[in-house]
C-alpha positions as CSV (number, residue, x, y, z in Angstrom):
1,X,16.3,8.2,19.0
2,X,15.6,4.4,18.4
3,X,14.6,4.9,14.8
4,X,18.0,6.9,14.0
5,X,19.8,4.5,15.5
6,X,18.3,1.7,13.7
7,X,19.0,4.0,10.9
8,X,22.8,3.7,12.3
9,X,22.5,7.8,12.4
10,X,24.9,8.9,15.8
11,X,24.1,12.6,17.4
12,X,26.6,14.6,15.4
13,X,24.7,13.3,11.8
14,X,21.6,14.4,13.2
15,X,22.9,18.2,13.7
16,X,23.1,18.5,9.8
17,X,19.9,17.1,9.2
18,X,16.4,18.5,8.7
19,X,13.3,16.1,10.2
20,X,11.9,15.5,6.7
21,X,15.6,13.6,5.7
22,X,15.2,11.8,8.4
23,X,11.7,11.0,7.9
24,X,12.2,10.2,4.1
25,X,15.4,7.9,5.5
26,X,12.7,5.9,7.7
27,X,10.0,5.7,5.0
28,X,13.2,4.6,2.5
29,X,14.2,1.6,4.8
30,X,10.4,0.6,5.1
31,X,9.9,0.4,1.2
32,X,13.2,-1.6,1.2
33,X,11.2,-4.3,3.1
34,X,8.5,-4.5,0.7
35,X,7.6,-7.1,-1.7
36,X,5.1,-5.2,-4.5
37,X,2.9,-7.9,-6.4
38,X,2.4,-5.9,-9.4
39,X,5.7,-5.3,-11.7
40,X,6.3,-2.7,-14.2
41,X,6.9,-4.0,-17.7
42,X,9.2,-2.1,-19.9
43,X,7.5,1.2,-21.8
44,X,4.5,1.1,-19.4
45,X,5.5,4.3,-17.6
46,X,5.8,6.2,-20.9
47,X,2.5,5.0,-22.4
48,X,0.7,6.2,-19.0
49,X,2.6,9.5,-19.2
50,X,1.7,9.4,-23.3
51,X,-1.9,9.4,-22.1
52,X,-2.7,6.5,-22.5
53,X,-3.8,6.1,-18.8
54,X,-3.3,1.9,-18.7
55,X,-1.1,0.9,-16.3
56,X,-0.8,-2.1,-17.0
57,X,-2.0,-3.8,-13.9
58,X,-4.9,-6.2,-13.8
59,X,-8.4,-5.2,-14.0
């Protein structure tokens, strides 16, 4: 009950939620926190999904 109310979730939300919203709600908030050293740069997604299999990243 501490994490939904972190959350700011009250009893009555919780009745029309399943455990994996609220799960996916904490795992949400925790990624909001992060800072992520490596950035995408534009078009890199589609040339990994091209097949091209670079990333991007350092090696």
């Amino acid at each position: 009950m501490l994490r939904c109310a972190e959350l700011g979730l009250h009893t009555d939300d919780l009745e029309d939620m399943t455990m994996g919203m609220i799960y996916d709600m904490l795992i949400e908030q925790a990624n909001d926190r992060e800072k992520y050293p490596i950035k995408g740069r534009t078009g890199t997604l589609k040339n990994f999904l091209k097949g091209g299999g670079d990333y991007g990243g350092q090696n």
